[in-house]
N, C-alpha and C positions, 0 to 999 in steps of 0.2 A: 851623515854624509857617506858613510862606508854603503849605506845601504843600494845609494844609488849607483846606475849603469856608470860605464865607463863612456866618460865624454868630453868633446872640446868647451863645452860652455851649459853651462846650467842656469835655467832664469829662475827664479823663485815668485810667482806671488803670493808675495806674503809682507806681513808688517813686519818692523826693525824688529819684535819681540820676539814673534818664530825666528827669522833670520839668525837672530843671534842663537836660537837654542839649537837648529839646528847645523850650522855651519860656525859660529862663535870663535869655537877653537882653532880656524883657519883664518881670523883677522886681526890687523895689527892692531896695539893698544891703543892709538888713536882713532880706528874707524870704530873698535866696540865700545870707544869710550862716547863717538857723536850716536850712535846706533842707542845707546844706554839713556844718553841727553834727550831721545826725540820724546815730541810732549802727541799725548792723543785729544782732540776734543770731544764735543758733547756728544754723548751718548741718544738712542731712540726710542720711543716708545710706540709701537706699530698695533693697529687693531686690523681684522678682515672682517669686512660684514657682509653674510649673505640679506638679499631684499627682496623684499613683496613687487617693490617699482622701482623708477629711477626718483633717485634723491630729487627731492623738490624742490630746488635753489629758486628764487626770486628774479634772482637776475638772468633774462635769457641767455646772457653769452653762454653761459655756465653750463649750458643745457649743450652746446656744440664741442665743450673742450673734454678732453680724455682725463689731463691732468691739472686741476684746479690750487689756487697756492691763498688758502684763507689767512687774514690778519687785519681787516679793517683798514685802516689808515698807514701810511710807512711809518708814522710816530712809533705807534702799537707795535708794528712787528719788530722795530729797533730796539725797544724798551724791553720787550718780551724775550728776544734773541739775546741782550745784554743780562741778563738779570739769571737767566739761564747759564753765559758762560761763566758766572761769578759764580755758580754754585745755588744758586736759587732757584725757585718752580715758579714759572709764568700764572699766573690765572688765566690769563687769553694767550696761550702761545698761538704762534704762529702755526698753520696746520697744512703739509702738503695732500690733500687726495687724490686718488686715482681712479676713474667711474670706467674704465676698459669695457665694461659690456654693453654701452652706449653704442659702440662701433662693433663690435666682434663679439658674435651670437654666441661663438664656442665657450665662452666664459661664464655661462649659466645656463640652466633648465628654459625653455622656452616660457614664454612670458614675467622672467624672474633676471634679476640682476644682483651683480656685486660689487663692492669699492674693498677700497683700502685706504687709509691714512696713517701718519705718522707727524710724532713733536718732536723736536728737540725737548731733552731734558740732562740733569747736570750726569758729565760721566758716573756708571755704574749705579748709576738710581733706579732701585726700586719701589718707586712709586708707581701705584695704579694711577693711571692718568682715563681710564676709560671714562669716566664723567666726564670731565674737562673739556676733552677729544670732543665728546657728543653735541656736549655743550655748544663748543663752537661749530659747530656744522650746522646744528638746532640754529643759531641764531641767523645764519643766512639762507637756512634752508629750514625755516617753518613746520613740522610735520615729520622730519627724518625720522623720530626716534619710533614712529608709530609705522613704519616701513622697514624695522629690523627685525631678520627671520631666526636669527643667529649668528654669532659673531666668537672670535677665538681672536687673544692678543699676548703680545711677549712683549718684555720688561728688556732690559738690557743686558740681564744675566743670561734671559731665554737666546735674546739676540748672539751673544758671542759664543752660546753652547750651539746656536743655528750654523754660525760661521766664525771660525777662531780669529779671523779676520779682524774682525768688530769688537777690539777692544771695549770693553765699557758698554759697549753700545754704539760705538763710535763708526758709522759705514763707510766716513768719508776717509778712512787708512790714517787718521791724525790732524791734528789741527790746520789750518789755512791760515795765514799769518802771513804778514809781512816778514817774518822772523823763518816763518817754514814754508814759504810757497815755490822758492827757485832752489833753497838748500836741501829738501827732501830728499832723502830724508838725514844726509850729512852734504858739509861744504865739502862739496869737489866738482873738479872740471868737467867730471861725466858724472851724474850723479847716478844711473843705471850702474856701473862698476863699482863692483867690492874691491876691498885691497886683497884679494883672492885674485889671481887671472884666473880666468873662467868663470866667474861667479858671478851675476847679475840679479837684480832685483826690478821687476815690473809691474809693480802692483801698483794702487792708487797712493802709495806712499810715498811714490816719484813724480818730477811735474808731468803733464800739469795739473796731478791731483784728481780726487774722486768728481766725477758727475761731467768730467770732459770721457767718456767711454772709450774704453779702445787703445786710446792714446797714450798712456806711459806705457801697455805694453806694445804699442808698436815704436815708440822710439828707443824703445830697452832692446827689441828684436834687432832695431836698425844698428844700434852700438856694437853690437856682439857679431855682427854679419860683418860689421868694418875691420871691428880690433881681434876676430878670430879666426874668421874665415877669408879676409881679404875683396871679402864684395859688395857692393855697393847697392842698398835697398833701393825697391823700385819707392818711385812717388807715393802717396796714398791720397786720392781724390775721394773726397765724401758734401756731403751735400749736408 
């Protein structure tokens, strides 16, 4: 804290765990005490693969969307997703990828493409999931594995030394729960405000959490324009 400029209001993103290393010694024992309580969940395990073609999925849709969300059945992805937040490895996890050079040439060598995917798997697991991964793409897309040129993937250790962010492997700033969805990441009235005046936190650790973008830190920005500066944020229209 010493290091930083002289100012009315400092936003942090970052999770409860930097937070606390770096500002800690300025919050009262009950905020370091909910800041200490916050739980992270499952961790990722992400592969990139360079390609000869585009992935050869079966199903046409598959072939117009950017980003595809494999698991068969909703049974399967519920089972998978569960078994995972216990602490266990899916055999079929559920698989998000991403085929971006479908639409946008910039993202590979002309007549060549690339994806990306990622599973859930239990915080700080390292497990090589690269079979698994493949596996499952293999099974809806026939042929994948004979269309990879080269491929580079991280573990969940790689993932948090990529971004300190990513506890465990965790991208989504901590678990989603009914337990931590509006409390993020302590009960209070503003959850953006530390018990610090000046201090705020905007990261995906606030609602309404990772994978809404943008959003905790634009309502983190809009808190600190209220209670520090006296002004009133404009709307934020998005589509």
């Amino acid at each position: 804290m010493a290091q930083l400029p002289s100012s009315k209001a400092v936003l942090f993103d970052v999770t409860p765990r930097q937070l606390l290393q770096i500002a800690g010694h300025r919050f009262s024992a009950l905020y370091k005490w909910q800041l200490e309580k916050y739980r992270y969940g499952m961790g990722v395990f992400k592969i990139d693969w360079a390609l000869d073609a585009p992935i050869p999925f079966t199903a046409a849709e598959c072939h117009q969307a950017g980003t595809i969300h494999l698991g068969n059945t909703l049974e399967e992805i519920a089972d998978g997703e569960k078994q995972t937040s216990e602490g266990k490895q899916a055999e079929k996890p559920f698989v998000l990828l991403a085929q971006q050079s479908l639409f946008d040439a910039s993202r590979a060598p002309a007549g060549k493409h690339t994806a990306w995917a990622y599973c859930h798997v239990p915080n700080g697991s390292k497990t090589d999931m690269t079979e698994i991964i493949e596996k499952q793409v293999e099974r809806f897309a026939p042929g994948f594995r004979e269309r990879i040129l080269a491929k580079s993937t991280m573990n969940t250790q790689q993932m948090e030394e990529y971004n300190p962010n990513y506890i465990g492997g965790d991208i989504n700033g901590g678990t989603l729960d009914i337990r931590q969805l509006f409390t993020r990441p302590a009960l209070r009235w503003s959850p953006y405000q530390t018990s610090d005046k000046g201090l705020y936190i905007c990261s995906s650790s606030t609602p309404p959490g990772g994978g809404v973008h943008g959003m905790c830190g634009y309502y983190a920005a809009k808190r600190a324009l209220q209670e520090v500066f006296g002004l009133k944020a404009p709307r934020l229209s998005y589509w």
